[in-house]
PyMOL commands that place a pseudoatom at each C-alpha (Angstrom):
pseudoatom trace, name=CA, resn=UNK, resi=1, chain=A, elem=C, hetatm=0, pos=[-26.808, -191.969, -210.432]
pseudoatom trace, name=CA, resn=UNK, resi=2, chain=A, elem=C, hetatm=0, pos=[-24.281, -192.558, -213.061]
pseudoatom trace, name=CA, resn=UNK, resi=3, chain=A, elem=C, hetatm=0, pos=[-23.084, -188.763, -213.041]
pseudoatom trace, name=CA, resn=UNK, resi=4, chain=A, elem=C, hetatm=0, pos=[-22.264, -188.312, -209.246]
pseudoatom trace, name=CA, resn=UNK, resi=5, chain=A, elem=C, hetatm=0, pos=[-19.396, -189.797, -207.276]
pseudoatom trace, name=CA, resn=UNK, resi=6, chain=A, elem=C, hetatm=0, pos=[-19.476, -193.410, -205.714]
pseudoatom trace, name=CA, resn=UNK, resi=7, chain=A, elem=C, hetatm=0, pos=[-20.029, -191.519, -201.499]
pseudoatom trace, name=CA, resn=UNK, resi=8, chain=A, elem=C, hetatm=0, pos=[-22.412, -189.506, -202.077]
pseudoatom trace, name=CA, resn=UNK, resi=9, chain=A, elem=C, hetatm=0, pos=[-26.069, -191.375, -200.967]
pseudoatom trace, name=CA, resn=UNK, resi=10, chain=A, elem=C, hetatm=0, pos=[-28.872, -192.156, -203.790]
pseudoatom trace, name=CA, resn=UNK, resi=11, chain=A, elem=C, hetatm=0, pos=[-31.941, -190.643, -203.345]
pseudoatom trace, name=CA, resn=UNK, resi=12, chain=A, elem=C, hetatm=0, pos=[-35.102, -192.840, -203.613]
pseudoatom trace, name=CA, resn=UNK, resi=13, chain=A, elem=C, hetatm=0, pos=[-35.987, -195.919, -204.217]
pseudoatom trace, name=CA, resn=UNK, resi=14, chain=A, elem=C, hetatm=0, pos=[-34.896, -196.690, -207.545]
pseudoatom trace, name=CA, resn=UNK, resi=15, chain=A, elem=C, hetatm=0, pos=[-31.566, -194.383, -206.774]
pseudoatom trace, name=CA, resn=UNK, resi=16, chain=A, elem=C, hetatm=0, pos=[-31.428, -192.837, -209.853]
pseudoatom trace, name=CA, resn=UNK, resi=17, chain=A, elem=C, hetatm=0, pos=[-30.992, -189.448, -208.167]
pseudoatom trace, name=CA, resn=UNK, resi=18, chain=A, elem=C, hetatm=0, pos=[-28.126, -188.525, -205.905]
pseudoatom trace, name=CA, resn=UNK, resi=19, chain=A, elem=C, hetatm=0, pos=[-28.574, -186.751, -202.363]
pseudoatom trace, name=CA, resn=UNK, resi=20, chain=A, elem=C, hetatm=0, pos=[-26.367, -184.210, -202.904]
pseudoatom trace, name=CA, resn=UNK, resi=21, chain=A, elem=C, hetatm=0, pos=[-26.114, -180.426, -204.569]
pseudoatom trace, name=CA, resn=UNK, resi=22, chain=A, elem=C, hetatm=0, pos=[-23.368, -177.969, -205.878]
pseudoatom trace, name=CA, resn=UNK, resi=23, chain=A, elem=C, hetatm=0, pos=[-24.082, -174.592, -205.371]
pseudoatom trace, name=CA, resn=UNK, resi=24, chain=A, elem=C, hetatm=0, pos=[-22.564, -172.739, -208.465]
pseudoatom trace, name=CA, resn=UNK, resi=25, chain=A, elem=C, hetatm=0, pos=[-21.827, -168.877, -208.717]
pseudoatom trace, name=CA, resn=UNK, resi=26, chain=A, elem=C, hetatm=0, pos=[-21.531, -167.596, -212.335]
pseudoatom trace, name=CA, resn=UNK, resi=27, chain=A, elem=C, hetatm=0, pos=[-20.605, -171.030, -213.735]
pseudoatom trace, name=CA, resn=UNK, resi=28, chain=A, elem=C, hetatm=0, pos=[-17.986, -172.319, -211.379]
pseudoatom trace, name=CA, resn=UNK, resi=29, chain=A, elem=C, hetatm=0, pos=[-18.953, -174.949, -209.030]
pseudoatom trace, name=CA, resn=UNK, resi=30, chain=A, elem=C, hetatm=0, pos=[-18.622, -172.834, -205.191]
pseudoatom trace, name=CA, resn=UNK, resi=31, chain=A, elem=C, hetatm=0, pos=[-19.201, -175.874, -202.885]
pseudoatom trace, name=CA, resn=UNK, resi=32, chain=A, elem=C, hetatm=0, pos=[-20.616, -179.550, -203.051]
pseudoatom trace, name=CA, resn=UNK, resi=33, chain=A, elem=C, hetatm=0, pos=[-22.368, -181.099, -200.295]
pseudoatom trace, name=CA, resn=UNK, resi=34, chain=A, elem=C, hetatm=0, pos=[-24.304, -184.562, -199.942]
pseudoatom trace, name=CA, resn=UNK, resi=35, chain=A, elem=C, hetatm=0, pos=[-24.330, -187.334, -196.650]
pseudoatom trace, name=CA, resn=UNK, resi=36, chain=A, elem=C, hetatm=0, pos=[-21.381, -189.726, -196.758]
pseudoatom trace, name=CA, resn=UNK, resi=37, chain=A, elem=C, hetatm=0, pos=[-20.774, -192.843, -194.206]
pseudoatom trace, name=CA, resn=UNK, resi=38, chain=A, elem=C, hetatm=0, pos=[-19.891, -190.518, -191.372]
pseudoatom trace, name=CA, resn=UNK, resi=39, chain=A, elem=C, hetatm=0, pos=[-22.601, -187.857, -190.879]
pseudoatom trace, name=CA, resn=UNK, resi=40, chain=A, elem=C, hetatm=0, pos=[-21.281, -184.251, -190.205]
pseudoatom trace, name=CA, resn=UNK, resi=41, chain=A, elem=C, hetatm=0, pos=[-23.300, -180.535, -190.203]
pseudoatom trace, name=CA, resn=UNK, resi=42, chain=A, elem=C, hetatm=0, pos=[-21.749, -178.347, -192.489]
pseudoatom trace, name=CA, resn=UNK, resi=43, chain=A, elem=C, hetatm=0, pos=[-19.725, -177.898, -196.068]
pseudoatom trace, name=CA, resn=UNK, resi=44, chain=A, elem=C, hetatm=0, pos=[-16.939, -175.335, -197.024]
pseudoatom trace, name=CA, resn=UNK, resi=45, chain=A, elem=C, hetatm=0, pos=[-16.997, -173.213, -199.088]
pseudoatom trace, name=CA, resn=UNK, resi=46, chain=A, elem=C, hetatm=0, pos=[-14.103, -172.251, -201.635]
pseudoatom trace, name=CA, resn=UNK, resi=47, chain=A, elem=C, hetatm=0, pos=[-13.276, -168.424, -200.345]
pseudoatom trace, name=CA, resn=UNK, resi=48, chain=A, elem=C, hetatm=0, pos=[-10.939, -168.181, -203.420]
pseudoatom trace, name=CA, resn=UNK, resi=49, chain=A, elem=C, hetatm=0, pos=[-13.186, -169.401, -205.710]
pseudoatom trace, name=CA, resn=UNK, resi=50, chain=A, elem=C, hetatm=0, pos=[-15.989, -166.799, -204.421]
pseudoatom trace, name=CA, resn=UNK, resi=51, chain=A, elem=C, hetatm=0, pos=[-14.107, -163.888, -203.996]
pseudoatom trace, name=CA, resn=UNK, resi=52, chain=A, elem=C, hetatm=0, pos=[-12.697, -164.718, -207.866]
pseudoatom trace, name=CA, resn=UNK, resi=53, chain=A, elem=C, hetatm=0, pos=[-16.591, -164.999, -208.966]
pseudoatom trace, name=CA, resn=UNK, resi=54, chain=A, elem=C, hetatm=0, pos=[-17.219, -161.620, -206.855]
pseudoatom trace, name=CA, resn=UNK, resi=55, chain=A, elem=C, hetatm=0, pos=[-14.171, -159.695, -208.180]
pseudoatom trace, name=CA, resn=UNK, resi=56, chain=A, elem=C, hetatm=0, pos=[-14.621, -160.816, -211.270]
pseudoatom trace, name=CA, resn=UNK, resi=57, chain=A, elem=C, hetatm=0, pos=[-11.279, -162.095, -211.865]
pseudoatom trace, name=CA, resn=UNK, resi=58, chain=A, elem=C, hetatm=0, pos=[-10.009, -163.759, -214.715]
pseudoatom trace, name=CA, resn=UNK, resi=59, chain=A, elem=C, hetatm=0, pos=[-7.404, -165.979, -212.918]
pseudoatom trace, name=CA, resn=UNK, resi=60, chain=A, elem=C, hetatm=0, pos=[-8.526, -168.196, -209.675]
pseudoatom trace, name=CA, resn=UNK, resi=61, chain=A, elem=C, hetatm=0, pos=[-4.641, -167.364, -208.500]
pseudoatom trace, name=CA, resn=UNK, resi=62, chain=A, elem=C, hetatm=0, pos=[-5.441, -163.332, -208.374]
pseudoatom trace, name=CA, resn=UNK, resi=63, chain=A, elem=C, hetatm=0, pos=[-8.143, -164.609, -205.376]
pseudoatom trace, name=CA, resn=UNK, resi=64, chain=A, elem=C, hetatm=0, pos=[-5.448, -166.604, -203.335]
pseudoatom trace, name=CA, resn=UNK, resi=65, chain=A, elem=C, hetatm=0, pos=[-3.417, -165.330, -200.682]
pseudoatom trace, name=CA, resn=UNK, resi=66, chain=A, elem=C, hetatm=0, pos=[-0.388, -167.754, -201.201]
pseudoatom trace, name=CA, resn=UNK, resi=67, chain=A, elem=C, hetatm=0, pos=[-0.876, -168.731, -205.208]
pseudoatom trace, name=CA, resn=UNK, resi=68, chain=A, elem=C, hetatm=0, pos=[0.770, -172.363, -206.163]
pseudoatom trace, name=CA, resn=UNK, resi=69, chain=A, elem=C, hetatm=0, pos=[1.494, -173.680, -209.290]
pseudoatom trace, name=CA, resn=UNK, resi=70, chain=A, elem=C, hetatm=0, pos=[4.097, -175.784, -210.780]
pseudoatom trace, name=CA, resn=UNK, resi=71, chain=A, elem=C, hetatm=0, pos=[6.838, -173.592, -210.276]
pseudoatom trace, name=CA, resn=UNK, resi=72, chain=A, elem=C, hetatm=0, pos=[6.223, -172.635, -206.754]
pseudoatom trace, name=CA, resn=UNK, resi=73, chain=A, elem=C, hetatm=0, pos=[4.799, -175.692, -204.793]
pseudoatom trace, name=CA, resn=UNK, resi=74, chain=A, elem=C, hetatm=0, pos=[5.545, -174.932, -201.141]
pseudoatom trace, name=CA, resn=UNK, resi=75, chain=A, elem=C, hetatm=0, pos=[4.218, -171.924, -199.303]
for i in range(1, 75): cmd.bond("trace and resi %d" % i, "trace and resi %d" % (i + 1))
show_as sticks, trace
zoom trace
């Protein structure tokens, strides 16, 4: 399980397999979800990050309603 983060739960007994998945859209990772310490019933989704893969946009910032970079941090 060298290749997933430290929270998300092995899977088996030798736990050389996480419990966990990305669902990816055209290459770009859309959502991850796997049990942590506190069990919960959903995952979000990244609505820019869809709508970019959808549009097919060439910049993640076209997809975002209020686009921050470097130069414009607050809202």
């Amino acid at each position: 399980m060298t290749g997933r983060p430290f929270y998300t739960a092995p899977r088996g007994a030798d736990g050389a397999a996480a419990n966990s998945f990305d669902l990816l859209f055209g290459g770009v990772e859309i959502t991850t979800r796997g049990p942590k310490a506190a069990p919960s019933g959903g995952f979000a989704i990244g609505l820019e990050r869809l709508t970019a893969q959808i549009l097919e946009l060439p910049n993640l910032r076209q997809a975002m309603l209020y686009p921050r970079d470097r130069h414009k941090l607050p809202p």
